[in-house]
Structures are given as C-alpha cells and as structure tokens.
C-alpha positions in Angstrom: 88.5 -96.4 110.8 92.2 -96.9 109.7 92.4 -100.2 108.6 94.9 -102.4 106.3 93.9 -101.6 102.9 93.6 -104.7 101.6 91.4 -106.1 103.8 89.0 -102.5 103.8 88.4 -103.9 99.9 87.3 -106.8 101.0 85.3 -105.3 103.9 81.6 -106.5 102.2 82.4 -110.0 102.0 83.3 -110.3 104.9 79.8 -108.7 106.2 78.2 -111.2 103.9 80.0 -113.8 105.6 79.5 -113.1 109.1 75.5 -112.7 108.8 75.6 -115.8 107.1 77.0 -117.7 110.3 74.7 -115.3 112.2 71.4 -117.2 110.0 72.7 -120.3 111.0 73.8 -120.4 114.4 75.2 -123.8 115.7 75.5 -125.0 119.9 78.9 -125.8 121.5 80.2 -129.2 119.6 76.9 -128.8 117.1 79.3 -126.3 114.6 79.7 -128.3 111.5 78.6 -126.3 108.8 80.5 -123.4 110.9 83.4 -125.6 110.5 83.1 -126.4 107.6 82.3 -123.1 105.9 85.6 -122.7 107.9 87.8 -125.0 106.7 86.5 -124.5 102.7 87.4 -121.2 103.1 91.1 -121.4 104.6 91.6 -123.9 101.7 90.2 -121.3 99.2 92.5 -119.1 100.6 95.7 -121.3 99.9 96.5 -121.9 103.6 99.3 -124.5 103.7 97.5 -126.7 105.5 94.1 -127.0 107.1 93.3 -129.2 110.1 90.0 -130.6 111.1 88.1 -132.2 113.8 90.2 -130.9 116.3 87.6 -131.4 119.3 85.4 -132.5 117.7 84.7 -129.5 115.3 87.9 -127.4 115.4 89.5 -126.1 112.6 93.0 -124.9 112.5 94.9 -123.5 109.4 98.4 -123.4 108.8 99.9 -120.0 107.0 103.7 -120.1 106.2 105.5 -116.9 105.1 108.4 -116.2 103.0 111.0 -116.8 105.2 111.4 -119.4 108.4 110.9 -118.0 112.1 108.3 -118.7 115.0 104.8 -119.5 115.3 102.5 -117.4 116.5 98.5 -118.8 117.1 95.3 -116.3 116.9 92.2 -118.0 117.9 88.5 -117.2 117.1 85.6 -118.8 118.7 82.5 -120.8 116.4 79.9 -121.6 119.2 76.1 -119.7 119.6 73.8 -119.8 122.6 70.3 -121.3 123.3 68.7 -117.9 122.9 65.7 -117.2 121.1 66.4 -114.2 118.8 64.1 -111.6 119.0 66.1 -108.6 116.6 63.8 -109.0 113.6 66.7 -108.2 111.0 67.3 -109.8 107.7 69.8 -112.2 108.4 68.2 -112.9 112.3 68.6 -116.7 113.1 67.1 -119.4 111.3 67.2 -121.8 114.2 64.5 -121.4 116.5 65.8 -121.1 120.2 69.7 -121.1 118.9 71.6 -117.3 117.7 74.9 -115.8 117.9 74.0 -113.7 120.9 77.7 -113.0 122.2 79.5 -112.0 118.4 81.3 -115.2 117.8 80.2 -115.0 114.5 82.1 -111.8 114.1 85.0 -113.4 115.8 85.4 -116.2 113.3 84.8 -114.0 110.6 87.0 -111.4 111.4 89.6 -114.5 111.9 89.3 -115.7 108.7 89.5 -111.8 107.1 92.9 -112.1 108.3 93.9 -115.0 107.2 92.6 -114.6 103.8 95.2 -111.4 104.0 98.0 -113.3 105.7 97.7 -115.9 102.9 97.3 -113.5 99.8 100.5 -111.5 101.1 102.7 -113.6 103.2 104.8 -110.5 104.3 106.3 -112.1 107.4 108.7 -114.9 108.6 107.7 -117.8 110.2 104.2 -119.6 110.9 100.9 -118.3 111.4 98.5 -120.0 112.9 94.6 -119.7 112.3 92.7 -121.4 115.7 88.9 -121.8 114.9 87.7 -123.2 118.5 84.0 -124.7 119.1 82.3 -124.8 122.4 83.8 -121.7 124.3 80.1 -120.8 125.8 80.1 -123.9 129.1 81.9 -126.6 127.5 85.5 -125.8 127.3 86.0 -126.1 123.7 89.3 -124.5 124.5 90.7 -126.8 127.3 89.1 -129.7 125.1 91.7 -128.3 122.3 94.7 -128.2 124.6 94.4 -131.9 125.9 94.2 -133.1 122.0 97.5 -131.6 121.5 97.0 -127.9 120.0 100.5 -126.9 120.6 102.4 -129.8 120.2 101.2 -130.3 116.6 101.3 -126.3 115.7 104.4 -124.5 117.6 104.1 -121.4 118.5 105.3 -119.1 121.0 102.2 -117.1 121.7 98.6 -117.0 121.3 96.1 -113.9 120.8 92.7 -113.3 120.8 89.8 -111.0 120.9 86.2 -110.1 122.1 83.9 -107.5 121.0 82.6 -105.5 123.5 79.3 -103.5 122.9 79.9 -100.8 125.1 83.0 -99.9 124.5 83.0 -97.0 121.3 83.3 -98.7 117.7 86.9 -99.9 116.7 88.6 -98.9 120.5 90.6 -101.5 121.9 91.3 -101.9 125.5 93.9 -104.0 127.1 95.0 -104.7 130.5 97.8 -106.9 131.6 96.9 -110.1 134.5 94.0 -111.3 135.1 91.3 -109.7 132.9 88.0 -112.5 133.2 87.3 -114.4 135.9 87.6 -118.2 136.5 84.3 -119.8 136.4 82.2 -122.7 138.4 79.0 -123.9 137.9 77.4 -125.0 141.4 74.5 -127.3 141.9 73.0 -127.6 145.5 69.9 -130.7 145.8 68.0 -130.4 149.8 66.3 -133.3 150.2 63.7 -133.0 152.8 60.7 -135.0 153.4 57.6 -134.3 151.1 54.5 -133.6 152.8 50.9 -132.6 152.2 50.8 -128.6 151.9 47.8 -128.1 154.7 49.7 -130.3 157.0 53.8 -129.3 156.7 54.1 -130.8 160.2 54.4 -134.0 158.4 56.9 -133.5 156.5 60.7 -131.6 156.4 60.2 -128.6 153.7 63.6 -128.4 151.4 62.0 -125.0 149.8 62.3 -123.2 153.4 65.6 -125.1 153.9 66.8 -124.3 150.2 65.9 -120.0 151.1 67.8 -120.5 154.3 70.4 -122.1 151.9 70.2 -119.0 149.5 70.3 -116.3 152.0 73.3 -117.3 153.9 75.5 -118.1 151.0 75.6 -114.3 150.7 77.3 -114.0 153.7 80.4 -115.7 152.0 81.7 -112.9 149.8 80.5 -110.4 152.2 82.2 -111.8 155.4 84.8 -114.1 154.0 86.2 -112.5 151.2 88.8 -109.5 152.3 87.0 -106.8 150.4 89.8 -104.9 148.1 89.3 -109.0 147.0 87.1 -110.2 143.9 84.3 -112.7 144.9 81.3 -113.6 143.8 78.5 -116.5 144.6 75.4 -116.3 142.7 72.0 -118.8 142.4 70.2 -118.0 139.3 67.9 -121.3 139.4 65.5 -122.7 141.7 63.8 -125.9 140.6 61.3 -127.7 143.4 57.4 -128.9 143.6 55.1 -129.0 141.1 51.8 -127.4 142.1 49.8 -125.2 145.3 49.6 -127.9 147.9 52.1 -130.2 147.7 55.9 -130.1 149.9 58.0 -131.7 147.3 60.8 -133.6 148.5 63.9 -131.9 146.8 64.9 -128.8 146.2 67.8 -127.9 143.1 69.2 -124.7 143.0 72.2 -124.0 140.3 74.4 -121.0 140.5 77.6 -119.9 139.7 80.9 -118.8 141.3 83.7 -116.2 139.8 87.2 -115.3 141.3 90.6 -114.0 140.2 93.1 -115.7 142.9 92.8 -119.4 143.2 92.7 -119.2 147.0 90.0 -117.1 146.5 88.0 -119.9 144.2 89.3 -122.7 147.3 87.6 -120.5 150.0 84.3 -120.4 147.7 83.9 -123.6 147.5 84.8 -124.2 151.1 82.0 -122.2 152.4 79.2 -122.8 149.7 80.1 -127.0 151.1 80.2 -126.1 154.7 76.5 -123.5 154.5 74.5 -125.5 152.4 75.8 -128.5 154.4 75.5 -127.1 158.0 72.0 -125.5 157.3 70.3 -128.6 155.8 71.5 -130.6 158.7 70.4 -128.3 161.1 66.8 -128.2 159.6 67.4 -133.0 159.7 67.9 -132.7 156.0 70.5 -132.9 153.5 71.9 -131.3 150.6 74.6 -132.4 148.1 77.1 -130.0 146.7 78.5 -130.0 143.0 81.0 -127.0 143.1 82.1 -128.0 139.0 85.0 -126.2 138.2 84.4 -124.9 134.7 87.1 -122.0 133.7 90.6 -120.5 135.7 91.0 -116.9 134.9 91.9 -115.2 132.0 95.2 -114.1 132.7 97.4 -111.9 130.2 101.1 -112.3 130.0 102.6 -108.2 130.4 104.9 -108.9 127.1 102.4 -110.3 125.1 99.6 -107.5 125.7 102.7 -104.9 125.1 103.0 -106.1 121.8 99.4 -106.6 121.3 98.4 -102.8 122.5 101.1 -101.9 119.9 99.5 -103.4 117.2 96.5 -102.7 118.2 97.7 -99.0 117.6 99.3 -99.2 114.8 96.0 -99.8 113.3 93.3 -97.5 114.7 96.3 -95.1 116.4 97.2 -94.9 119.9 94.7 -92.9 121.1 91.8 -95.6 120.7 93.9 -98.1 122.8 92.8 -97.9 126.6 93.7 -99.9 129.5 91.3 -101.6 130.9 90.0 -100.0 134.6 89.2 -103.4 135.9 89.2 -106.4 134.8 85.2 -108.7 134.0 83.9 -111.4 135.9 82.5 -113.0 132.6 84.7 -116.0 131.9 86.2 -117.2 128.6 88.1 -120.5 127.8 90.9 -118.7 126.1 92.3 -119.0 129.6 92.7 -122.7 129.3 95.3 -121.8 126.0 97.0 -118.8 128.5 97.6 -121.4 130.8 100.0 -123.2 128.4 101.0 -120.4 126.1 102.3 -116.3 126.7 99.7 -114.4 125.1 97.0 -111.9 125.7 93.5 -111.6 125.1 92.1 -107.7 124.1 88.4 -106.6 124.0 87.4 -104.5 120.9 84.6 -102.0 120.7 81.5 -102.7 119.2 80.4 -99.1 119.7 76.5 -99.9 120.7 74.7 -97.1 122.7 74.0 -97.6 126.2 70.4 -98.1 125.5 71.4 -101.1 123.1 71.5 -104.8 124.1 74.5 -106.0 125.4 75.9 -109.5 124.4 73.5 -112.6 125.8 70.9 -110.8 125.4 68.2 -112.2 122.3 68.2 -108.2 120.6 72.1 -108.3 120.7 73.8 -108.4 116.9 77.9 -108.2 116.0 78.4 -104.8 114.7 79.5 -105.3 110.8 81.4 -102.1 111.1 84.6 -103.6 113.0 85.4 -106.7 111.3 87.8 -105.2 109.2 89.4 -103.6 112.4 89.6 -107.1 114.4 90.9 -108.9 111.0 93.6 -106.2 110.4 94.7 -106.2 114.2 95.2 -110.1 113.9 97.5 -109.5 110.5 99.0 -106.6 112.1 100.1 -109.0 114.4 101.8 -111.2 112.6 103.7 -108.8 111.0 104.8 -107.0 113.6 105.7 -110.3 115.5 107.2 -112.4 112.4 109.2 -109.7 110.9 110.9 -110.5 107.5 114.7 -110.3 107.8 115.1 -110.1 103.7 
C-alpha cells in the first residue's frame, strides 16, 4: 500500500506497539498504562508539549512546525470492551473478560505513528494536535473532554478522526459527508406488577406478560411512526425478571437501545417508548418507569472538512481506494460530541477481513496490523496538506 516512506520504515514497531496495547486491554476511564505508554511515548518523540489527565486518562500532545499557522486536532480512541477474547493468538488479552474487540488499539497506535512522523519532520505551519481520548465505548470519553475544555486550551480549527472497518477491503477509505453514525440512547424500562405464587397467577399482576406486551408493541414505533424513507430504530436486547420455575416475580427490567439521525426523530422515540410502556402497564394495573438516557447525537461530517479529508485520504493510497460511503451506520461514536463544537470529519478505513471473519465486538475480532501505516500516514498527510509551509 502506498504509504509515507518514513513511516513504512517504521511499520514493525508500530505492529509491536499495537499488540502490546492489544495484551493489555484497559475499560473506559480504567486506561492508565494505555495512557501512559501514551504520553512516554509523545515525549520520546519530542512533542512540544504533552498533556495529561485530561478526563481523567486523556492524553493530548502538542506538535509545533516550522512556521506559525492554525491548529488542526486528530483524535484516536484508548478504551477496550468487557469481552472475553476467544482468538487464541500470541498477543490475545491478558485480562480475563476485558480485549480490544472494536481496534482502538490500532487507532491509538496508528495515532501515535503519526505523530512520531509529524515530530521527526515538522514539514508544516502551524499546530498539530495529537487527541488520545479514553472512554469512547458508553461513557462519553469524548463529551467528558469537551466540557474540560479540549479546545479552549489547544486551538484548532478542525478535528479528524478514523475507524477501521473490517469489511471494507484493506487500506480503502470511505467518506460520506452529514450524518454518518447514529445518535445513541440507552433505555431502561422496570414493570412492577404484583409477585405471586406460579400455580396460582390469579393472585398476583405478572410484569413478565406485561413486560412481552411491553416488547412487542414498541415495535410498532418505527414501523408506524417513523415516515419510512426515515432512519429509526428501537431495540431491547435485555430481559432481567424472577429467579426460578414457580415463582411471579414482582419486577420486570428490560434495557435496550435507541438510534436516529434527525433529532425530531430521537424526540418522537422517546415519546412513544414513554407513552407504550406507560399505557400498557397501566392497562394491565401495573406500572413501569422509563429511563430513555441520552448517550450520543449523531456523527455528523462538516462537507469541507471530509473534502479535504477524502483528498488526503487519496493522496495516500490514490483515488481510486476512496469511496463514498452508500449509507451512513447506526453504530454510534463519541467523536460526535467534538463535531458538535468543531468542523471536521470522521472517515472509516478498511480492515480488509473476509466476510466469513469476525466483525468488530465480536471476542474472535483482532485490528489488522497491515493498515497502521496507512491510518498513521493519512493523519500526517493531513497536516501537511492542511498546514502548508509558506517558506
């Protein structure tokens, strides 16, 4: 793959890095050796400066070139997942029940390839900035930068980022301007009924016949609220209630999650998820509480921003391997929180994994070493083609 020569040389060391973090995966919040392999290594590098503790474990380094200009902020995720890992390979997790099952560890390291290239060349005016954000998987790592004042102390004038994506062919980027992930919310529901011997149910009000009611209807909202060329989606993944053959229990929690693009569309999901979990446990003389937690808005790319990032983008693996996107995910990402404040654009880049292989979240899923020096030159790319020198 056509890559920025330096950074090709140093194409094994960064593979050495990146299974490293993948031995020794660390939860949202949890990534302090992460961040700290981080930070030694911007410092090693001869970054100008290098910030720490930034949410808690966030890590930003500061890369000046040779002549003033603007800033410009690329941004890598830290966090793993609680997944047991199940690939069996030499550098598999060391954690038991925690491993880098979405690439994150190929995000930071492909991250700090670039700025260990941006650092040794400085060809560029202006500011680089290296973002190394915890927490992106639930807990807003992201957002929980923002509020602590991310772009107030580094000024910059856009913000990039990138996500592997297995199925897409090796070292292929694709792009697509507006919104390209969804917003996110995590919902809770809790019937409470009246607990009751199994033999005799007359006794008692069942929430797990309430709760199914609860389930099947909330179907319906997508289905018959949402105007279908519309993007909707209302899902319960969890069911928690009773505890053995012959006992009603007395509650019922169910957890699920909501995606949408429009934010009249997320106001109308929440809506009728209140109004159907409500009206049904009612009619049944029970009740059920609602938690519709808001978690991410949409990913949304600025059209300038992904211009110039499908132009690097093809300046380093050529225009051909540079797609726009069909449709846009409803996976979420916290990048969005950093969109919100900033111009920028966020690109997906091809891990090139059969469609037999396992896709991210999933416990065989591993990074594919292959494109780091791809993501790592596209970043420094980047910033050359964005901070031009004028000398």
């Amino acid at each position: 793959m056509p890559v920025l020569n330096r950074i090709a040389e140093f194409h094994d060391e960064m593979t050495a890095w990146r299974q490293d973090f993948h031995r020794h995966p660390e939860l949202a919040y949890e990534e302090v050796r992460t961040s700290g392999i981080v930070a030694e290594k911007l410092r090693e590098f001869g970054c100008d400066e290098v910030v720490t503790g930034i949410a808690k474990t966030g890590v930003v380094g500061v890369i000046r070139g040779q002549e003033p200009g603007d800033g410009i902020g690329f941004r890598a995720d830290m966090d793993a997942l609680p997944i047991l890992e199940e690939t069996g390979l030499g550098h598999a997790s060391t954690v038991p029940g925690k491993m880098h099952a979405c690439g994150h560890d190929g995000h930071t390291t492909m991250l700090l390839g670039a700025a260990k290239y941006l650092a040794e060349t400085r060809n560029f005016a202006g500011t680089a900035y290296v973002i190394f954000q915890p927490a992106e998987e639930n807990f807003g790592g992201g957002d929980a930068m923002v509020k602590e004042g991310l772009f107030e102390r580094f000024p910059m004038k856009r913000v990039f980022g990138i996500h592997n994506w297995p199925s897409l062919p090796a070292g292929q980027f694709a792009w697509k301007v507006g919104p390209v992930m969804a917003a996110v919310a995590n919902i809770t529901i809790t019937v409470t009924g009246k607990g009751a011997h199994g033999a005799m149910p007359h006794n008692g009000n069942d929430p797990i016949v309430i709760a199914a009611q609860i389930v099947s209807a909330l179907q319906s909202i997508v289905a018959r609220n949402v105007e279908p060329v519309e993007a909707g989606v209302v899902t319960i993944a969890h069911i928690t209630g009773g505890h053995t053959f012959n006992v009603i229990p007395e509650v019922v929690r169910m957890q699920g999650t909501a995606r949408w693009f429009k934010p009249e569309i997320g106001d109308l999901l929440e809506r009728k998820v209140r109004e159907i979990a409500g009206g049904i446990a009612a009619a049944f003389g029970a009740s059920a509480e609602v938690d519709f937690q808001r978690a991410y808005p949409a990913t949304v790319n600025e059209a300038e921003s992904t211009r110039l990032a499908a132009r690097a983008a093809a300046a380093v693996v050529g225009e051909g391997r540079v797609i726009e996107v069909e449709k846009p995910t409803m996976g979420g990402e916290d990048f969005s929180f950093m969109l919100n404040m900033k111009d920028g654009s966020y690109l997906f880049l091809g891990g090139g994994r059969t469609g037999h292989d396992p896709n991210v979240h999933h416990p065989l899923y591993d990074f594919n070493d292959e494109i780091l020096p791809v993501g790592a030159s596209y970043f420094a790319t980047l910033a050359e083609q964005l901070l031009p020198r004028r000398g």
